[in-house]
C-alpha positions in Angstrom: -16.3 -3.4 0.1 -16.8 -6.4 2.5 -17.7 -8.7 -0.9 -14.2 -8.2 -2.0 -13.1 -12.1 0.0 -11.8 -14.9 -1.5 -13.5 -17.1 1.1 -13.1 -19.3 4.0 -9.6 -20.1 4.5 -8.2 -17.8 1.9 -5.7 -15.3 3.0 -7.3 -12.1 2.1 -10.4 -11.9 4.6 -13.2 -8.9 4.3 -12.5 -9.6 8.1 -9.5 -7.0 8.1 -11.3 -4.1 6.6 -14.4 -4.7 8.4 -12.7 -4.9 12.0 -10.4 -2.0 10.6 -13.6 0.4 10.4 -15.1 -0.8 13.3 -11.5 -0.1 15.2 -11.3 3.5 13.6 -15.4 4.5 14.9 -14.6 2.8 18.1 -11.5 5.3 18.9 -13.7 8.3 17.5 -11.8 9.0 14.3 -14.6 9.2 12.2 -16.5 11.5 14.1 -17.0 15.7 13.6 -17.6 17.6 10.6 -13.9 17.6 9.4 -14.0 13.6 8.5 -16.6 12.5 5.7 -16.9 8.7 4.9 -18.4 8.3 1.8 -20.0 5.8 -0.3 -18.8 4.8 -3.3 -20.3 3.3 -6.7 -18.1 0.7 -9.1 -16.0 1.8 -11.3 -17.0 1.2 -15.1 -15.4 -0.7 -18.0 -14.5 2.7 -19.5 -12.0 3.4 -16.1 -11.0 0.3 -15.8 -9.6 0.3 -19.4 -7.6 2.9 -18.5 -5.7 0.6 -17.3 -6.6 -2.7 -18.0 -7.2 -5.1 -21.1 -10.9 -4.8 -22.6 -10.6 -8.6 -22.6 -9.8 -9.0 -19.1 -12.4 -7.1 -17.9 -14.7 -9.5 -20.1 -13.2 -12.1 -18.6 -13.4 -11.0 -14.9 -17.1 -10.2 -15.8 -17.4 -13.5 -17.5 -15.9 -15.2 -14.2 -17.9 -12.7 -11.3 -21.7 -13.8 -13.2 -20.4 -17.3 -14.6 -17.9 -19.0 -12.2 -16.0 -19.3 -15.3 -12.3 -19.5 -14.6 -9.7 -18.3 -17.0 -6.0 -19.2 -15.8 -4.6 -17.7 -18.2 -5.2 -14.5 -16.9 -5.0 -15.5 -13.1 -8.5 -15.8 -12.9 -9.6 -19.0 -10.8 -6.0 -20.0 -9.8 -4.9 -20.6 -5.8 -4.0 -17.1 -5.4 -7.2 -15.8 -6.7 -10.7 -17.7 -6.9 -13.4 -17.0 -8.6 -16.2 -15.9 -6.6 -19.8 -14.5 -6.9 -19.6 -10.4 -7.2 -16.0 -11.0 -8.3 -16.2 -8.1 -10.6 -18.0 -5.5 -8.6 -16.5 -5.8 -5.9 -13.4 -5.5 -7.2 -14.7 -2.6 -9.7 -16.1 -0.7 -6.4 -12.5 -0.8 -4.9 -11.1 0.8 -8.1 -14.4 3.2 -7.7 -13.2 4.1 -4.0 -9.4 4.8 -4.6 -10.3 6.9 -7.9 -13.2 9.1 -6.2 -10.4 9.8 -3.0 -7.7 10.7 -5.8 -9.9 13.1 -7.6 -11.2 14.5 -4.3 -7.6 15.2 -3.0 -6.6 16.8 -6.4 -9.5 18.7 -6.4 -9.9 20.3 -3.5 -12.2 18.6 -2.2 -10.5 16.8 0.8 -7.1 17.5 2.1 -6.6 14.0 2.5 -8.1 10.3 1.3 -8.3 6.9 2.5 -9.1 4.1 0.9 -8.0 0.8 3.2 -9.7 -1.8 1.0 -7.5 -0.3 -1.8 -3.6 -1.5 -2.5 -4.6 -4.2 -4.7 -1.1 -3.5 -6.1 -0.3 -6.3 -7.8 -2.9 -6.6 -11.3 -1.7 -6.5 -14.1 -3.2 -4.9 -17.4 -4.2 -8.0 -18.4 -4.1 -10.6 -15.4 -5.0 -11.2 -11.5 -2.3 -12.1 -9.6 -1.2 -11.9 -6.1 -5.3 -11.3 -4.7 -5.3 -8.5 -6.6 -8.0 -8.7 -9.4 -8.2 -4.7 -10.6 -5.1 -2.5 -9.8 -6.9 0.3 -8.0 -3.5 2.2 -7.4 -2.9 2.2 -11.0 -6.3 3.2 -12.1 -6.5 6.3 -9.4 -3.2 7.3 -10.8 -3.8 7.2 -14.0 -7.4 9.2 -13.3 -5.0 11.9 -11.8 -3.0 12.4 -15.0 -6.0 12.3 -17.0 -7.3 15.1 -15.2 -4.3 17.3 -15.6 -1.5 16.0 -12.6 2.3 16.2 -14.4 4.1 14.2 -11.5 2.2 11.9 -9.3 4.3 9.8 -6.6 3.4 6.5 -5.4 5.0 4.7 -2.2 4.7 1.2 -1.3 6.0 0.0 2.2 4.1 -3.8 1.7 5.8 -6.4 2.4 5.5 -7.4 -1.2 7.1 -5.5 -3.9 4.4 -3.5 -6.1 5.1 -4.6 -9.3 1.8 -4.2 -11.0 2.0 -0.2 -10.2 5.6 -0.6 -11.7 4.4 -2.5 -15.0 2.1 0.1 -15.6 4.1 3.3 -15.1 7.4 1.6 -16.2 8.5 4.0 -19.1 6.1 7.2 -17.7 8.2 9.7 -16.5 4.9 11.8 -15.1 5.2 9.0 -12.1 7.7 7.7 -9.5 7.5 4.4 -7.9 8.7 4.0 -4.7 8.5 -0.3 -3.3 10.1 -1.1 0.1 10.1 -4.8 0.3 11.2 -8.0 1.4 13.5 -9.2 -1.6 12.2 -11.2 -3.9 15.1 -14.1 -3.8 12.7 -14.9 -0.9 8.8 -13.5 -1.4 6.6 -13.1 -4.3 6.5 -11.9 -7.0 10.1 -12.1 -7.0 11.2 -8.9 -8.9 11.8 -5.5 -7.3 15.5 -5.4 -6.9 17.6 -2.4 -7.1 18.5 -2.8 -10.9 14.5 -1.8 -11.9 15.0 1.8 -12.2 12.2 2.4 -15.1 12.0 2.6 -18.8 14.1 4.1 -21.6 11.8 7.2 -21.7 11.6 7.5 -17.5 14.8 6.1 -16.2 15.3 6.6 -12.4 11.7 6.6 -11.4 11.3 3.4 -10.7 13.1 3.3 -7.1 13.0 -0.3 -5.4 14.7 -1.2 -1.6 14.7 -5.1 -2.0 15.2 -5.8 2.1 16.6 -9.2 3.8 14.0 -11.2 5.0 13.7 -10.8 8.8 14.8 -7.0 9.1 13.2 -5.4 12.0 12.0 -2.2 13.2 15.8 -0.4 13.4 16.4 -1.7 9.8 13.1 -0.8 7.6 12.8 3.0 9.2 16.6 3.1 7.8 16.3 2.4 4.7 13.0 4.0 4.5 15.0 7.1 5.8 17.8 6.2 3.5 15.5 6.5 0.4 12.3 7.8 0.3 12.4 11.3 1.4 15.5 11.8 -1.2 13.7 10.4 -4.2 9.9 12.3 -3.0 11.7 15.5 -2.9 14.1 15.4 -6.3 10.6 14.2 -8.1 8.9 17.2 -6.3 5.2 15.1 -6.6 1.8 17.4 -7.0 0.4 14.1 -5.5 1.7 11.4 -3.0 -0.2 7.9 -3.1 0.9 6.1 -1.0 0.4 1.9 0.0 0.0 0.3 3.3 0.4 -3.0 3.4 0.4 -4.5 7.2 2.0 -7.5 6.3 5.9 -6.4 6.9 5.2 -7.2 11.0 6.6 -10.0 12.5 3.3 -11.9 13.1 2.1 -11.7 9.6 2.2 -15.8 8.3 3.2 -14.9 5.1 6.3 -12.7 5.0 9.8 -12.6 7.2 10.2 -9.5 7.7 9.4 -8.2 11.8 8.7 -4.7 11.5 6.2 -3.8 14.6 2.5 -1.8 14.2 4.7 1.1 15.4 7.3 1.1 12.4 4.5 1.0 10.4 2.9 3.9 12.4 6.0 5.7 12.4 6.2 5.6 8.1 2.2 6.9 8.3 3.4 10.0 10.0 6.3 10.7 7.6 4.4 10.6 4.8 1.9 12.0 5.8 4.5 14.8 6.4 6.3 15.0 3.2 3.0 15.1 1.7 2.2 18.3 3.1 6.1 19.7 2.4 6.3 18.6 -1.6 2.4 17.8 -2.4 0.4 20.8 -0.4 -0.9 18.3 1.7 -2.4 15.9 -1.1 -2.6 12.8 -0.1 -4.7 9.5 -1.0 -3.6 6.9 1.6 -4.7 3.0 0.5 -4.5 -0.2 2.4 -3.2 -3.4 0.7 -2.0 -6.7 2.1 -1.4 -7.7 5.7 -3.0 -11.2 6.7 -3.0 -11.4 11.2 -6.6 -10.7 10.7 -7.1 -8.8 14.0 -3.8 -8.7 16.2 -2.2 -6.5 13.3 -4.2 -5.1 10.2 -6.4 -2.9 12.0 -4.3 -1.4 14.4 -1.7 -0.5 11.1 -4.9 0.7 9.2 -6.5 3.1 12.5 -3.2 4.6 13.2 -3.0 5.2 9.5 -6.7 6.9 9.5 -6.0 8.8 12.5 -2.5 10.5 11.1 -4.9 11.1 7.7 -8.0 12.5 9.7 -5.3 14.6 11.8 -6.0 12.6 15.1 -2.8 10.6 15.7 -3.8 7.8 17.8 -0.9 7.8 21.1 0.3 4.3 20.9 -0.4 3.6 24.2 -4.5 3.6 23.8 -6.4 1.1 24.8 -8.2 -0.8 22.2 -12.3 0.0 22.8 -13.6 -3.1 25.0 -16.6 -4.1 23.1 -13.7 -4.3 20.0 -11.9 -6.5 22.2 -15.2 -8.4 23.1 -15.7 -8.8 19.1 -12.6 -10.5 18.3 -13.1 -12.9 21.1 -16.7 -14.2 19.9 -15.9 -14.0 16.5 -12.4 -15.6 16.5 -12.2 -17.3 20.0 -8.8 -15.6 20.5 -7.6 -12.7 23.2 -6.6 -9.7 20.9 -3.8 -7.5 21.8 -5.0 -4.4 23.6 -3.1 -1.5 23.1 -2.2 0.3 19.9 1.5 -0.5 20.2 3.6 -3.4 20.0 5.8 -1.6 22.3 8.5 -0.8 20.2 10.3 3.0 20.6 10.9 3.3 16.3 14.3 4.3 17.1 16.8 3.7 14.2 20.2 5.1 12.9 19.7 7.5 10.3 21.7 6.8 7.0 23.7 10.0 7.4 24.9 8.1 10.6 27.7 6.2 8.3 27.2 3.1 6.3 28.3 -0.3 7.4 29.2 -2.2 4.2 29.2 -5.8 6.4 25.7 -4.9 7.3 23.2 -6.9 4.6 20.4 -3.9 5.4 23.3 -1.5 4.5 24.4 -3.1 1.4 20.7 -3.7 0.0 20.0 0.2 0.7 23.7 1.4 -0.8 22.5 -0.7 -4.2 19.2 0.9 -4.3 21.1 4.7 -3.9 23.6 3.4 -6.8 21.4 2.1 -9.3 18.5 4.8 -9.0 19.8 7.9 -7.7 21.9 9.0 -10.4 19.6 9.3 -12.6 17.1 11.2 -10.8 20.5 13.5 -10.2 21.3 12.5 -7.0 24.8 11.6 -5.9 24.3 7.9 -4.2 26.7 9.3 -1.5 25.8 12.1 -0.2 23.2 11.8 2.7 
């Protein structure tokens, strides 16, 4: 997993997944026989072109062995590099996210974790975003292949999750769920409220397009406003679901300044409606999120803890020989409790809505354009 890194300097460091894992073993969430990590082989060309283009798989082979760039499909631009192992390791992220989907659907687990996963942003026939295979795509399709009718996916990234969205656009067997900063102000710059799916699957594409710099109070609102409503009208067999850390206010790419307890706070609800519409099955993934160690894995551990059943109490103490880690590796003092020391106290939408509130009006044209036609009325809480 850690050969998935674009390398020194670029945004999207092996560092986060790495120091995620290390985080998680330090707090004991990975311990007793009810927790299993598991290794994982790559996925093949066969899965993969499930999804993707034959010939971008080619050329993502052609550019992992031969350094051989191909902008065209986003392969060896600034945003995505071409590095050694490209392929594999991007192949064995696919591999990971597909074995936790069948393994949920199945039986086999109750729920699945994947945090390298979220690489939500390939597209059938491109890179784009750091995203080089579309793991969430590929698991879901692997679920209807194997006989799943309705399979959810929620995205709370910062960015909106438009390659999941391409891909299931005109499927009515899946919903989309992106809670985002707008794209007027963030790549990829779609994902606003009028995207509401295909001819054949109108209404399950659902997107909230937020203003930059909405906090805590804000994103749990419109989270409440919208996804609960949508999950249970679709009435999912599966819930995926993708965690991108990079909505908090330190992250150096995105506005918004949602805290690591927002975030924690969205892990627990899904993790609950999962269990009331899905009977509990769940794969979880990671995705984008770039303060390396003050943010990412405190989102990604609280997010394994809800999933393993442990909930981690925000006011632990991060393990000292973590904090000791972060110092050598980084030089810097890490923060050292699992909360930012926020409360995750909002108004719930069936409080009233403010029309001279920008949060308000962004939520009320998400509820206009998508509810009625899942059947919803826009209005009612």
């Amino acid at each position: 997993m850690l050969g998935y890194d674009f390398g020194v300097g670029h945004p999207m460091s092996s560092d986060r997944l790495d120091l995620t894992v290390r985080l998680a073993r330090g707090l004991g969430l990975l311990d007793g026989d009810d927790v299993e990590v598991v290794e994982t082989d790559a996925a093949d060309d066969a899965l993969l072109e499930r999804v993707h283009e034959r010939a971008y798989v080619a050329a993502v082979r052609a550019a992992s062995e031969h350094g051989t760039p191909d902008e065209h499909r986003g392969l060896g631009t600034r945003d995505d590099p071409v590095f050694a192992g490209m392929h594999e390791a991007a192949a064995t992220v696919v591999g990971a996210s597909v074995d936790g989907a069948l393994a949920v659907w199945r039986g086999a687990a109750v729920h699945a974790v994947n945090v390298a996963g979220g690489l939500h942003h390939a597209m059938p026939g491109a890179a784009a975003g750091f995203c080089v295979y579309n793991d969430a795509a590929v698991a879901i399709r692997a679920l209807l292949d194997d006989g799943a009718r309705r399979v959810a996916y929620v995205d709370v990234d910062a960015h909106h999750g438009d390659g999941v969205q391409a891909v299931f656009w005109d499927d009515p067997r899946v919903l989309t769920v992106s809670l985002h900063e707008t794209g007027h102000a963030l790549f990829p710059g779609t994902g606003y409220a009028r995207e509401v799916g295909g001819p054949h699957a109108e209404g399950t594409a659902v997107n909230v397009a937020l203003p930059s710099r909405t906090s805590d109070a804000g994103w749990l609102r419109a989270f409440d406003a919208v996804v609960p409503a949508v999950l249970r009208e679709f009435a999912p067999e599966v819930l995926v679901t993708q965690h991108g850390a990079d909505a908090h206010q330190l992250d150096p790419l995105t506005s918004l300044r949602v805290s690591v307890d927002a975030q924690r706070v969205a892990a627990v609800r899904l993790h609950e409606l999962a269990h009331e519409l899905a009977g509990g099955r769940w794969l979880a993934l990671g995705g984008g999120g770039y303060a390396v160690w003050d943010v990412v894995p405190r989102v990604w551990t609280h997010l394994v803890g809800v999933a393993a059943h442990r909930p981690v109490e925000p006011t632990t103490l991060l393990p000292s020989d973590w904090v000791d880690l972060v110092r050598t590796r980084y030089g810097r003092d890490p923060q050292h409790l699992m909360t930012d020391g926020h409360d995750g106290a909002y108004r719930p939408w069936s409080a009233g809505y403010d029309p001279a509130d920008d949060l308000d009006r962004a939520v009320r044209a998400t509820r206009a354009a998508a509810f009625p036609a899942m059947g919803l009325d826009a209005d009612l809480d």
